[in-house]
C-alpha positions as CSV (number, residue, x, y, z in Angstrom):
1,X,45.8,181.9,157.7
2,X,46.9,181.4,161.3
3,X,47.5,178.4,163.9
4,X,44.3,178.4,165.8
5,X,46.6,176.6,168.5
6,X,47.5,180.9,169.1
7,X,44.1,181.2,170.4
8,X,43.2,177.5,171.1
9,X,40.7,177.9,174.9
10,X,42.2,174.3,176.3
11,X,39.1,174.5,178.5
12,X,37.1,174.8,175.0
13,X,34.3,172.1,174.9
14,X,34.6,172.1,170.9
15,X,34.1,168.4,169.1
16,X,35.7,168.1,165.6
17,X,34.1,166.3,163.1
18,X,37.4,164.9,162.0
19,X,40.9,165.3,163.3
20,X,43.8,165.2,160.5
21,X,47.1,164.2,161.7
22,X,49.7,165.3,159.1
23,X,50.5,168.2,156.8
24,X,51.6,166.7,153.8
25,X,49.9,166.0,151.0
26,X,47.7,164.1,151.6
27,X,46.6,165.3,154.8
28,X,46.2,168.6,153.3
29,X,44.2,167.0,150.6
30,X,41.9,164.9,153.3
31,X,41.3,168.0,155.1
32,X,40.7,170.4,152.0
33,X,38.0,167.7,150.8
34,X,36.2,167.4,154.6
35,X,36.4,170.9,154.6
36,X,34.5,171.2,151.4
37,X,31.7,168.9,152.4
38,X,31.0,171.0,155.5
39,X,32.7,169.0,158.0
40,X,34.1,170.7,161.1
41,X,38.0,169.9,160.8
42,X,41.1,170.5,162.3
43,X,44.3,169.0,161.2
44,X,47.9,169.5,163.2
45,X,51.3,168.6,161.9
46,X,54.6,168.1,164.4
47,X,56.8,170.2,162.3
48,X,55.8,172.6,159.4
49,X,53.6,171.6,156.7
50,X,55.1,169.5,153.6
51,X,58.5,169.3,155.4
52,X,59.2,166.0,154.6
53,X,58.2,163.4,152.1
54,X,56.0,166.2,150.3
55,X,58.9,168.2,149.8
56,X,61.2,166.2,148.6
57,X,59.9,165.1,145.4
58,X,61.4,165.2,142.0
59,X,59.1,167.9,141.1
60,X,56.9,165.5,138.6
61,X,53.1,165.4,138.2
62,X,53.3,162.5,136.3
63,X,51.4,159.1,135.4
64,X,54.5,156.5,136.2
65,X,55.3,155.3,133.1
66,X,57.7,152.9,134.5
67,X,54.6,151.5,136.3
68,X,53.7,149.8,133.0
69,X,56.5,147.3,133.3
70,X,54.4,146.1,136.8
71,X,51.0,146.3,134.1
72,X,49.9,148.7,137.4
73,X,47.3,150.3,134.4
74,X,45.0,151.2,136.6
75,X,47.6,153.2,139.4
76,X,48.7,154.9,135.9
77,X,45.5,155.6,135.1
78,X,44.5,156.8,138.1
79,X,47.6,158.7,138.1
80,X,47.3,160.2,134.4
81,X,43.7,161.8,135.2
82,X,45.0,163.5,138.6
83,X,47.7,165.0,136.6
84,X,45.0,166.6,134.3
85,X,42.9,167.5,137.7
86,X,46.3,169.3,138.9
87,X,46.7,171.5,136.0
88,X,43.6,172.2,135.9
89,X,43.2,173.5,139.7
90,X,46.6,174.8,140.3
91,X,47.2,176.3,137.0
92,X,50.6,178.0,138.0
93,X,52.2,175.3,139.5
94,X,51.9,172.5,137.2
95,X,53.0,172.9,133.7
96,X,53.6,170.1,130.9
97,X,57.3,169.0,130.4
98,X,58.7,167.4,127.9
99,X,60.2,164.5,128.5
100,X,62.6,162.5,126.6
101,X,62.8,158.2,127.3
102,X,65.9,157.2,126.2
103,X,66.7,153.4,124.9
104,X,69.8,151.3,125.1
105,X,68.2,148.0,125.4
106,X,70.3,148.0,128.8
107,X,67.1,145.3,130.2
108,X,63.9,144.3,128.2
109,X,62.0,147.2,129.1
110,X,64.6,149.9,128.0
111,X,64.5,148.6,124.0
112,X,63.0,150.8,121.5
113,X,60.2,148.7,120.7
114,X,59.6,148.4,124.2
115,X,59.7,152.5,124.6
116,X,57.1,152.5,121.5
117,X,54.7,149.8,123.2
118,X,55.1,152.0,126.5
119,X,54.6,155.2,124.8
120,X,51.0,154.0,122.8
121,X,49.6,152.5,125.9
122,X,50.1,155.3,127.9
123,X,48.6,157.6,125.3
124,X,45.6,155.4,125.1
125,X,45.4,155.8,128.9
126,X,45.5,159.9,129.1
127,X,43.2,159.9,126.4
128,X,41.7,162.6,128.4
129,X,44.7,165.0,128.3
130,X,43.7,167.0,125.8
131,X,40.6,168.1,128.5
132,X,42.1,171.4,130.4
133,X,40.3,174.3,131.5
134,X,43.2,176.3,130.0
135,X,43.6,174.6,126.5
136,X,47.7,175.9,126.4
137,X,47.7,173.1,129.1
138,X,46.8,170.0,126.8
139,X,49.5,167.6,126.4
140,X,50.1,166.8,122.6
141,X,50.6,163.0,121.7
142,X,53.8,161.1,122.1
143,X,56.4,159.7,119.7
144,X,59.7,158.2,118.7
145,X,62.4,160.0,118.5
146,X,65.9,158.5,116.6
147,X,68.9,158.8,118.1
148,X,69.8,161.7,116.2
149,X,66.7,163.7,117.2
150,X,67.0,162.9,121.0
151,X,70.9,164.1,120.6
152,X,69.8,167.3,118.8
153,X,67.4,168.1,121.4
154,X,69.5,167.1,123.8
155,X,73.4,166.7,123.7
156,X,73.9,165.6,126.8
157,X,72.5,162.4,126.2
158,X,75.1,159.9,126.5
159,X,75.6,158.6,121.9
160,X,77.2,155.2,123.0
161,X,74.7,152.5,122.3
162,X,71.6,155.1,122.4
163,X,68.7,153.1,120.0
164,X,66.7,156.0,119.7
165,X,64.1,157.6,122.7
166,X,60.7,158.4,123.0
167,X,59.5,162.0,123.0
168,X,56.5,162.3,125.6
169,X,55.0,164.7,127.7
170,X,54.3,164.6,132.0
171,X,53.9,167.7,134.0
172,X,56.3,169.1,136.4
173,X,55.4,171.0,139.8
174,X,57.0,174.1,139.8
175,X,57.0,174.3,143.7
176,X,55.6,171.1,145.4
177,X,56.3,172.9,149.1
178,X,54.1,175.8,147.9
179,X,51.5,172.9,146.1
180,X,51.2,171.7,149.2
181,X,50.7,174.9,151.2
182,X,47.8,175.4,148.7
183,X,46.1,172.7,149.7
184,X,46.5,173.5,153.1
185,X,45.4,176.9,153.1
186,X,42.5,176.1,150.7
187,X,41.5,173.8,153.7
188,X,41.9,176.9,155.8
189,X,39.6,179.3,153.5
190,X,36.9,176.4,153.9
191,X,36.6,176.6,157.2
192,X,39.4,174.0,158.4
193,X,41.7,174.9,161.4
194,X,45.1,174.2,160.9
195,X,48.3,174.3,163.3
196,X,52.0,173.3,162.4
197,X,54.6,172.5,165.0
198,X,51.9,170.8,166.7
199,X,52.9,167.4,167.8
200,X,50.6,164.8,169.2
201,X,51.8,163.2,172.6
202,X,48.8,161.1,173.6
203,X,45.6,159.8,171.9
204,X,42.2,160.5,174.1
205,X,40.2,157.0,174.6
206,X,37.1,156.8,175.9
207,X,34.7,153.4,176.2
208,X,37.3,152.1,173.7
209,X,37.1,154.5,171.1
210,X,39.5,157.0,169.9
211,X,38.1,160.9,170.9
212,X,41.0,162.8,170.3
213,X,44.1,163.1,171.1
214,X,46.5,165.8,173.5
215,X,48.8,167.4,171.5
216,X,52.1,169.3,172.3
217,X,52.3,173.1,170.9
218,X,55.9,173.3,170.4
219,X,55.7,177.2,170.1
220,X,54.0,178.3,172.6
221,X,55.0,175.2,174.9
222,X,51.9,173.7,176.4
223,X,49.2,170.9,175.9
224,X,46.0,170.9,174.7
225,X,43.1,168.6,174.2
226,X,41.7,168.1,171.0
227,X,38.3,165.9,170.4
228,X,37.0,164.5,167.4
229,X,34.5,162.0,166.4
230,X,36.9,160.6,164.2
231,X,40.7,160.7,163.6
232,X,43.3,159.6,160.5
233,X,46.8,159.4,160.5
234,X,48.4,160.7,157.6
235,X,51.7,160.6,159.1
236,X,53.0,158.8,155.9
237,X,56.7,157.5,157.2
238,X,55.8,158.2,160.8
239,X,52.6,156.7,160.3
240,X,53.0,153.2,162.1
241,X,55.2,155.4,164.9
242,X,52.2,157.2,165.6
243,X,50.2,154.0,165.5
244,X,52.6,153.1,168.8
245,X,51.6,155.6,170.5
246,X,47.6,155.0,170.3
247,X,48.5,151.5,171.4
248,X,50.5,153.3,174.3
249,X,53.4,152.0,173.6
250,X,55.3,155.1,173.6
251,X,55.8,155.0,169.7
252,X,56.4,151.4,169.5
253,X,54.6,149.9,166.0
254,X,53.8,146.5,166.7
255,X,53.9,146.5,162.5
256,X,56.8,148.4,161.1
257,X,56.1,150.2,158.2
258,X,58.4,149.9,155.5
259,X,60.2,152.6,153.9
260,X,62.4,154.0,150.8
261,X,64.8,156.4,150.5
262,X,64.8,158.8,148.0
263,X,67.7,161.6,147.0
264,X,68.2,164.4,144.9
265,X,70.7,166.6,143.8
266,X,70.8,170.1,141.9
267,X,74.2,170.9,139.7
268,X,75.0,172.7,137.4
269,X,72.6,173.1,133.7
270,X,72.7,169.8,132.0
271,X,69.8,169.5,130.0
272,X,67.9,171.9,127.6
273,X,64.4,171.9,128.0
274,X,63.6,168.4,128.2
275,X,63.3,165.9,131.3
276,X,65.4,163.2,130.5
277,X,65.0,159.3,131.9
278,X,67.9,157.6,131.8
279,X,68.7,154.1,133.2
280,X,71.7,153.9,135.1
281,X,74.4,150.9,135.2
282,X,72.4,148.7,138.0
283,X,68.9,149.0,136.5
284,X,67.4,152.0,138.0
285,X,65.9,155.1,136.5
286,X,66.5,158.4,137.3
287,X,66.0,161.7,135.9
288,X,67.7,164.8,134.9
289,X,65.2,167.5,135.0
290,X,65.3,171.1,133.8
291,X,64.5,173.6,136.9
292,X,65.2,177.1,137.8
293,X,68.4,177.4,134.9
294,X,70.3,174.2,136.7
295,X,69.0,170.4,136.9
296,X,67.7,168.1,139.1
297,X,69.1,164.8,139.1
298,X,66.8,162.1,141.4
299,X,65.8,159.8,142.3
300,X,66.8,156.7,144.4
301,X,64.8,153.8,145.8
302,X,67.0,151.7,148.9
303,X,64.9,150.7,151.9
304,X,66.2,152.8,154.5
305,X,66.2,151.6,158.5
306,X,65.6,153.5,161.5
307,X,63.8,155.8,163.3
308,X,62.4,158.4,160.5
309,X,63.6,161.9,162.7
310,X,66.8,160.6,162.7
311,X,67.0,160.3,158.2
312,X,69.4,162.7,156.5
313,X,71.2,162.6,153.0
314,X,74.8,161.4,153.6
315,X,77.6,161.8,151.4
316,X,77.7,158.1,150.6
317,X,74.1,158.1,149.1
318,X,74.9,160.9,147.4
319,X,77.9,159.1,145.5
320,X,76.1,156.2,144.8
321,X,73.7,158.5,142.6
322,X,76.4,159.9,140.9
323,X,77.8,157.0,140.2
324,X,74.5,155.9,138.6
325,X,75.0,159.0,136.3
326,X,78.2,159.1,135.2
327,X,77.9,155.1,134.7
328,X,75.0,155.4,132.5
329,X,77.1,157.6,130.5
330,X,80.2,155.7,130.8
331,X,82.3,158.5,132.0
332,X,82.9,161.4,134.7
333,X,79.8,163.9,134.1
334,X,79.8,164.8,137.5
335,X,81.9,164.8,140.9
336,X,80.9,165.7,144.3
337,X,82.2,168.8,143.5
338,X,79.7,169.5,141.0
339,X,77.0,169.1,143.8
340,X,75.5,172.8,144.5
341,X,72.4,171.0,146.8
342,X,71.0,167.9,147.9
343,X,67.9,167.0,149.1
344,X,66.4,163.5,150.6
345,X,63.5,162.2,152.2
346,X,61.2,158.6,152.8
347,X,59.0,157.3,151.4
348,X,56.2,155.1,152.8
349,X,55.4,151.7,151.2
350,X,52.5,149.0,151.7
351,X,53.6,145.7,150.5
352,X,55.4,143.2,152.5
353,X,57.6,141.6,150.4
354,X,58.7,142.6,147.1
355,X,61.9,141.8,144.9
356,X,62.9,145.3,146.2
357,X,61.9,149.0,147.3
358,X,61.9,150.4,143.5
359,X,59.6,147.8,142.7
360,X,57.4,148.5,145.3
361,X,53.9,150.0,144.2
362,X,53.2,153.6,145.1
363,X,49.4,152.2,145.8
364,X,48.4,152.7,148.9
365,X,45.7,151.5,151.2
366,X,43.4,153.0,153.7
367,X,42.7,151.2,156.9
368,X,40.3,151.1,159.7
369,X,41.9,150.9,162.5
370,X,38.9,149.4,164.6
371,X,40.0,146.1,163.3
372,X,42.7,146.7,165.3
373,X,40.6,147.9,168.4
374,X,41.2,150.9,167.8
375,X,37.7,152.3,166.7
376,X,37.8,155.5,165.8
377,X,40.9,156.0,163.5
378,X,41.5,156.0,160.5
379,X,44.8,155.3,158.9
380,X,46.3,156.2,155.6
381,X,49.8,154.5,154.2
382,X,51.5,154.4,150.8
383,X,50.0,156.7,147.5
384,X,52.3,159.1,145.4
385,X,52.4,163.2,145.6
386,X,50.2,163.1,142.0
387,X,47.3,160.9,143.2
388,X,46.8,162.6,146.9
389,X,43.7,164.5,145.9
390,X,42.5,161.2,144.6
391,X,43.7,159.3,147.7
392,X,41.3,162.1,150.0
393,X,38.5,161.4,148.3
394,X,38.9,157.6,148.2
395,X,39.4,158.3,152.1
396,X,36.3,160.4,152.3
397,X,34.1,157.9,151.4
398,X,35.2,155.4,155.1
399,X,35.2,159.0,156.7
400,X,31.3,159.4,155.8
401,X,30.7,155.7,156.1
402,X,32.0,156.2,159.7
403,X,30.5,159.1,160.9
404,X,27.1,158.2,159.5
405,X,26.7,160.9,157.5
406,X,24.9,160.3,153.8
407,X,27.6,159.9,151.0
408,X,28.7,163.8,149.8
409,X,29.7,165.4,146.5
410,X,33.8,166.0,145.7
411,X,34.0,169.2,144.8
412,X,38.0,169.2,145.2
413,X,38.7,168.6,141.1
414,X,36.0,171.0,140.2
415,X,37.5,173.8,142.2
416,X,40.9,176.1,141.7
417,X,43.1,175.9,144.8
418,X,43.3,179.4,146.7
419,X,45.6,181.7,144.6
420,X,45.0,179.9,141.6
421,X,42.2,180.9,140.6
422,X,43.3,181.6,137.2
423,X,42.5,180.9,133.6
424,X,45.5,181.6,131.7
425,X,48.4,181.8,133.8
426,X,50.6,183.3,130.6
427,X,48.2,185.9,129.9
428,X,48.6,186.9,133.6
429,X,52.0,187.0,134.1
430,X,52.3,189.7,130.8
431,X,49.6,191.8,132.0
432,X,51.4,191.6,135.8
433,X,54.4,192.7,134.3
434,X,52.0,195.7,132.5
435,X,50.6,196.5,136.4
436,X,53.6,196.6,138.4
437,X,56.1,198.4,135.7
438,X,58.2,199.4,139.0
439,X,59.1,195.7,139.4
440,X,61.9,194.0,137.1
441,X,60.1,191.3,135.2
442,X,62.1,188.2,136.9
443,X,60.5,189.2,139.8
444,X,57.0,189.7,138.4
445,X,57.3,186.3,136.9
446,X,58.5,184.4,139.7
447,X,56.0,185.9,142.0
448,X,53.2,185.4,139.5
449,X,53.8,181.3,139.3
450,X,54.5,180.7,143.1
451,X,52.0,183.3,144.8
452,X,49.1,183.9,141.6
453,X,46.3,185.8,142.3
454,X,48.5,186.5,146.1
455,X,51.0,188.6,143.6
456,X,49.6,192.2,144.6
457,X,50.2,191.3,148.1
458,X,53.1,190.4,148.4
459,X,53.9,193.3,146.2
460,X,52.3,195.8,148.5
461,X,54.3,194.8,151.3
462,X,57.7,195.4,149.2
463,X,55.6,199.0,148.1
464,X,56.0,200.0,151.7
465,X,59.7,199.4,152.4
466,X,62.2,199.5,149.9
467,X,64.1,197.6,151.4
468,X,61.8,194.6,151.1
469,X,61.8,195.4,147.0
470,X,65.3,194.7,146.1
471,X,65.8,191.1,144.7
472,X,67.9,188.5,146.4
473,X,68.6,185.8,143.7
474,X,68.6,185.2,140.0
475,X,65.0,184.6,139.6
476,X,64.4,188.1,141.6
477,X,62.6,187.1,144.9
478,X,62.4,189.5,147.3
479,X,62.3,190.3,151.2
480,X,59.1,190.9,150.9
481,X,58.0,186.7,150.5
482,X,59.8,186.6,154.2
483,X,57.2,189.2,156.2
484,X,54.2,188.1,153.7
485,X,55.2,183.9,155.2
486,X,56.0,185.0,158.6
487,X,52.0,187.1,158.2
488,X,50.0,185.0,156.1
489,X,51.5,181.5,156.0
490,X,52.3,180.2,159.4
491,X,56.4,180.3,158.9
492,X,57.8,179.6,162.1
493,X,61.3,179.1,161.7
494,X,64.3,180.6,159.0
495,X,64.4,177.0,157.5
496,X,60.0,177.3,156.9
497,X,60.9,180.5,155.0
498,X,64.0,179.6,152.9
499,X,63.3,175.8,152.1
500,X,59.5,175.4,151.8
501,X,58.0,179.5,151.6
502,X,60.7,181.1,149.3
503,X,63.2,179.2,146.9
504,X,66.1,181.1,148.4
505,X,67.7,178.2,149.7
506,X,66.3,175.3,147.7
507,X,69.3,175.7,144.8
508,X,71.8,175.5,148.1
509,X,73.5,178.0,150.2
510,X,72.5,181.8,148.7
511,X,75.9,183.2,150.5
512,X,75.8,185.0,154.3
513,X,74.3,188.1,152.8
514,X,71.2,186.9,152.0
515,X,70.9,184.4,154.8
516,X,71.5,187.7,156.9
517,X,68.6,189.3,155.1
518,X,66.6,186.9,155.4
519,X,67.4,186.3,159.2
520,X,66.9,190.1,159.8
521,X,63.4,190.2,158.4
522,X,62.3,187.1,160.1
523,X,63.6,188.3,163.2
524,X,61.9,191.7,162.8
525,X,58.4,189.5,162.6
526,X,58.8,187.1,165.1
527,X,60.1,188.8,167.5
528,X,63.3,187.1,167.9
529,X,66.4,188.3,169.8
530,X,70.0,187.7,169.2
531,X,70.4,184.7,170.7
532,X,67.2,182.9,168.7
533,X,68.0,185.0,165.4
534,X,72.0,183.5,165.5
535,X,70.8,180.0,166.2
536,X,68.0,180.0,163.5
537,X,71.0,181.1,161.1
538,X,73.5,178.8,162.2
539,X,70.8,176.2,161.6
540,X,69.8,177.1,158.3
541,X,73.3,177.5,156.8
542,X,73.8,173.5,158.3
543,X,71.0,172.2,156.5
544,X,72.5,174.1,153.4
545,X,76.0,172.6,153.8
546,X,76.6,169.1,152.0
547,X,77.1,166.4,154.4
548,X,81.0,166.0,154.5
């Protein structure tokens, strides 16, 4: 894969069918499905791909069951059948979880009975869940748990006033960064041409139409055209910024979009095996999830105001969650100090007024923007990481409408992502492990989820210098993911490689050593001198320090 902005002739004469802007989800997702219907496509993203909302999920493929108390059935719905589509065509990134509901009868919809009316109508409403290409994959029916059960399978739990729980089943994403890239890169293998640091400046406007727009290569530092017959913003948080600027007013919205923010935080190992919803003192939910030997606690939901470049996770927001926590079990679990990474993020919502941002709906609506005069754009707002491939195909059907072309086939839930085409992820991780004896089996099985059929690759590169073989963390990655992202997946920068194409960062600072590793590699492949390779590192180990 490689940013065809490298090459790009700006004198080129070449007309896209559509123009993506945005590298999340579901601009990945819009351009993968285009792709597959033989459009001509090109989608650019201003920084790298799935660096912000897409990133900072809490690592759930799930239906929303706290959507039930809205009676959103048919967002859950839609929601529960896109998680089955995601196991099913990225098999070793999306795995079931269990997940236990706990009940205090804290607010009407926390009571056991109401956990045991939630929990049937959401089984009658993944009735399909059973349906997986790889039948290790179904999710078995739900349950109700006593209190004693839910304590012995997870002590933890706060005993005061605990009804009982409900045992059910979501999915989590292993790696929604590397989900993402999947998406992107199956665009890629279809024919789409894709460029990150890419960041459109000016849309093209002819006879009052959108053409294109002229967009800013922020590696190589200058400006090229790009014309399409049609164009949709999937700038999700940014999307009514870049709205402003087709209006010409320099990034203005003349409709603000409204947004959430949303925090996480990885401690220590607090839970077992399970995913456990709790509901903390003021009414929220959040969620203590099992991941990589520690746990992720997330998330929140506060409107957040401003400009969306300037957002970052501040110490304050970070106590309010753990006060959350440790008031929903009614004494000290965790203090700041127990705090080993943090992680935040917006999210865009559609409504305009609701009671507040966590009962916002995580619909989300696709809108032509020729009502607004300008014909010729398309733009998409709202949805949630587990319905984007859902949300693309919705989209497709304005994009076809639009260009005139006759209504097309999906094919995006029939086919495995790139790298994961497999059909039974256990049985090839084992026989990896049988392959590459010369590996430890940490690594094998790290590499096997996150890279899947990409796993020789990567291991050839470490084959050739031995250097690139010896393992860097606790789950054995290796130097070798740094050259194979720098070579095959567009990583520009140190933070692309440890936050979004390796995990050596994302459980919080991996100690100078590494970082130096890392940086030494990256530099090697990118041709960076001193002065770039020191302020890449000084960067990286910033964004790894808690805010203060």
């Amino acid at each position: 894969m490689e940013n065809f902005l490298e090459t790009w002739d700006p004198n080129a004469a070449t007309e896209f069918d559509l123009l993506v802007i945005g590298g999340g989800i579901t601009g990945a997702a819009v351009a993968y499905d285009a792709a597959l219907r033989g459009m001509s496509v090109a989608l650019v993203e201003k920084r790298d791909f799935g660096c912000a909302t897409s990133s900072v999920t809490s690592k759930l493929i799930h239906g929303g069951f706290r959507y039930l108390a809205n009676l959103e059935l048919g967002l859950v719905r839609e929601s529960l059948r896109e998680r089955r589509t995601l196991e099913n065509i990225a098999p070793n990134f999306v795995y079931p979880m269990p997940t236990i509901l706990t009940a205090y009868g804290k607010k009407p919809t926390n009571t056991l009975h109401a956990t045991r009316v939630g929990l049937a109508l959401y089984d009658m409403l993944s009735f399909d869940k059973g349906d997986t290409w790889d039948k290790a994959k179904a999710i078995p029916k739900s349950r109700i748990l006593s209190a004693e059960e839910a304590l012995r399978l997870e002590p933890s739990i706060n005993p005061s006033g605990l009804e009982g729980a409900g045992l059910q089943y979501d999915c989590a994403s292993l790696c929604p960064e590397r989900l993402t890239l999947a998406f992107i890169r199956s665009a890629a293998a279809n024919g789409a041409r894709v460029a990150n640091y890419a960041k459109v400046e000016q849309f093209l406007q002819a006879r009052g139409r959108i053409t294109g727009v002229v967009v800013k290569d922020l590696v190589r530092g200058r400006s090229v055209e790009l014309r399409a017959k049609l164009t949709v913003n999937c700038s999700g948080p940014w999307a009514d910024l870049v709205l402003g600027i087709a209006h010409s007013r320099d990034g203005t919205p003349e409709k603000r979009l409204r947004r959430s923010e949303g925090i996480h935080v990885v401690t220590r190992k607090l839970t077992e095996k399970h995913l456990v919803a709790c509901v903390g003192p003021n009414g929220g939910h959040f969620f203590l999830v099992p991941w990589r030997g520690h746990t992720l606690i997330g998330t929140t939901d506060k409107e957040w105001f401003g400009n969306p470049d300037e957002f970052k996770v501040t110490r304050a927001a970070i106590e309010d969650l753990l006060a959350e926590v440790n008031g929903a079990f009614g004494r000290k679990v965790l203090g700041y100090e127990d705090v080993l990474h943090t992680y935040g993020g917006l999210r865009p919502l559609v409504e305009d007024q609701t009671k507040g941002v966590y009962e916002s709906s995580r619909r989300y609506e696709i809108h032509d923007n020729g009502e607004d005069g300008l014909n010729g754009l398309i733009t998409v707002e709202g949805g949630k990481y587990t319905t984007s491939r859902n949300l693309a195909e919705t989209t497709m059907k304005m994009v076809e409408a639009k260009l005139g072309r006759a209504p097309g086939t999906c094919e995006t839930a029939k086919r495995r992502l790139v790298g994961c085409e497999i059909d039974d992820v256990d049985a090839a991780i084992e026989q990896a492990k049988k392959d590459h004896p010369d590996f430890e089996a940490r690594t094998i099985e790290f590499l096997a989820r996150h890279y899947g059929t990409e796993l020789g690759r990567v291991l050839e590169l470490a084959k050739q210098d031995e250097q690139l073989a010896r393992p860097l963390d606790d789950d054995g990655e290796i130097a070798a993911q740094v050259v194979y992202a720098v070579r095959e997946e567009m990583a520009q920068t140190l933070d692309d490689i440890m936050m979004r194409r390796t995990g050596l960062g994302t459980l919080g600072f991996p100690g100078d050593d590494v970082l130096d590793t890392v940086a030494a590699v990256a530099a090697r492949e990118l041709g960076w001198d001193e002065d770039r390779k020191a302020s890449e590192r000084a960067r990286t180990r910033s964004a790894l320090t808690l805010p203060q």
